[in-house]
Structure formats: C-alpha cells, structure tokens
C-alpha positions in Angstrom: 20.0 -31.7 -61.3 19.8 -31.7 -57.4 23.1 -32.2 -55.9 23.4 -33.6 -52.3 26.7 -32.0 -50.4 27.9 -33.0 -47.2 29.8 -31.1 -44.3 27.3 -29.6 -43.9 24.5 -31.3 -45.4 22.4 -29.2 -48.7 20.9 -29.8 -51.1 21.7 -27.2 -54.5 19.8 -27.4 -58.2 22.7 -27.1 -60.9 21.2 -26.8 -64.4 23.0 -30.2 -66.5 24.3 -32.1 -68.5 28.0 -31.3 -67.7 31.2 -33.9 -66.3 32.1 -34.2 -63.2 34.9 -31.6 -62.8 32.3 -28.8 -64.4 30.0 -29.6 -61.9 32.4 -29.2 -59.2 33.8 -26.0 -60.9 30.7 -24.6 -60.7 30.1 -24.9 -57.1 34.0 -23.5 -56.7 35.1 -26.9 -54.7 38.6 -28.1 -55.1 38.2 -31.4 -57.0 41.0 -33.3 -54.7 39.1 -32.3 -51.8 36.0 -34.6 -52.7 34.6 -37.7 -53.7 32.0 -38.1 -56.3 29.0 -40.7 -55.9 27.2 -40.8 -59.0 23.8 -43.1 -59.1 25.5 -45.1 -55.7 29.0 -45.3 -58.0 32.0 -43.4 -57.6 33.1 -41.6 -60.6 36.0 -39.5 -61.8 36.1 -35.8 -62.7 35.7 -36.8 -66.6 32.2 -38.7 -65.9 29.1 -37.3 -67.8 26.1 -36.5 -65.7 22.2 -35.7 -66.4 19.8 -34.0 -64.8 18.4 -37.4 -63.5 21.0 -38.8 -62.1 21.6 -38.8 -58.1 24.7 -37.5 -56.9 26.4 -36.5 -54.2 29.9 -35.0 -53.4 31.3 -35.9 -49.9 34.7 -33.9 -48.4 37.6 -36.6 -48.5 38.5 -37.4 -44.8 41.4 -39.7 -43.7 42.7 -40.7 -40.4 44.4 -43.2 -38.6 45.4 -45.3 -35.4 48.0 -44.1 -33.3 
C-alpha cells in the first residue's frame, strides 16, 4: 500500500493488510503523535486497511491565540 506522510512530505510502499496501529508500528511513529486519514476519513489505531486504500498519516499540531 502506498502511504502518504507529511512533515516532510513521502511517499513509502508498506506491504498490507494490517490495522492502523501496525502500520504505524511499522514505520516506528508514536501513534499519539499522528492523525490517520483513511480513504478521506479519519480512523483509529484499530481500523483495518488494504492495499487499495489511500492513506495518509499527518504529525498532530495544535496552537493557539495569545
């Protein structure tokens, strides 16, 4: 499956199906530092994805006024 990452932006080829949290276990990212978008969804670490399906992980990011 290709899997989009941002910060910086790449693509990587995983071999599937797996969840979520394999996935990111497999690229060594800390699942609460990371959002999921699964086909244009956001999903949880327990989620089952294929090698079809479009995903990509994006670094969690907050901010706020001051």
């Amino acid at each position: 499956m290709k899997v989009r990452l941002r910060n910086p932006t790449r693509d990587v080829e995983i071999s599937g199906p797996k969840t979520v949290g394999a996935l990111l276990e497999a690229l060594a990212i800390v699942p609460e530092s990371v959002i999921v978008i699964l086909n244009d969804e956001l999903v949880t670490r327990d989620a089952r994805i294929a090698d079809s399906d479009d995903i990509e992980v994006r670094a969690v990011t907050s901010g706020g006024s001051a």
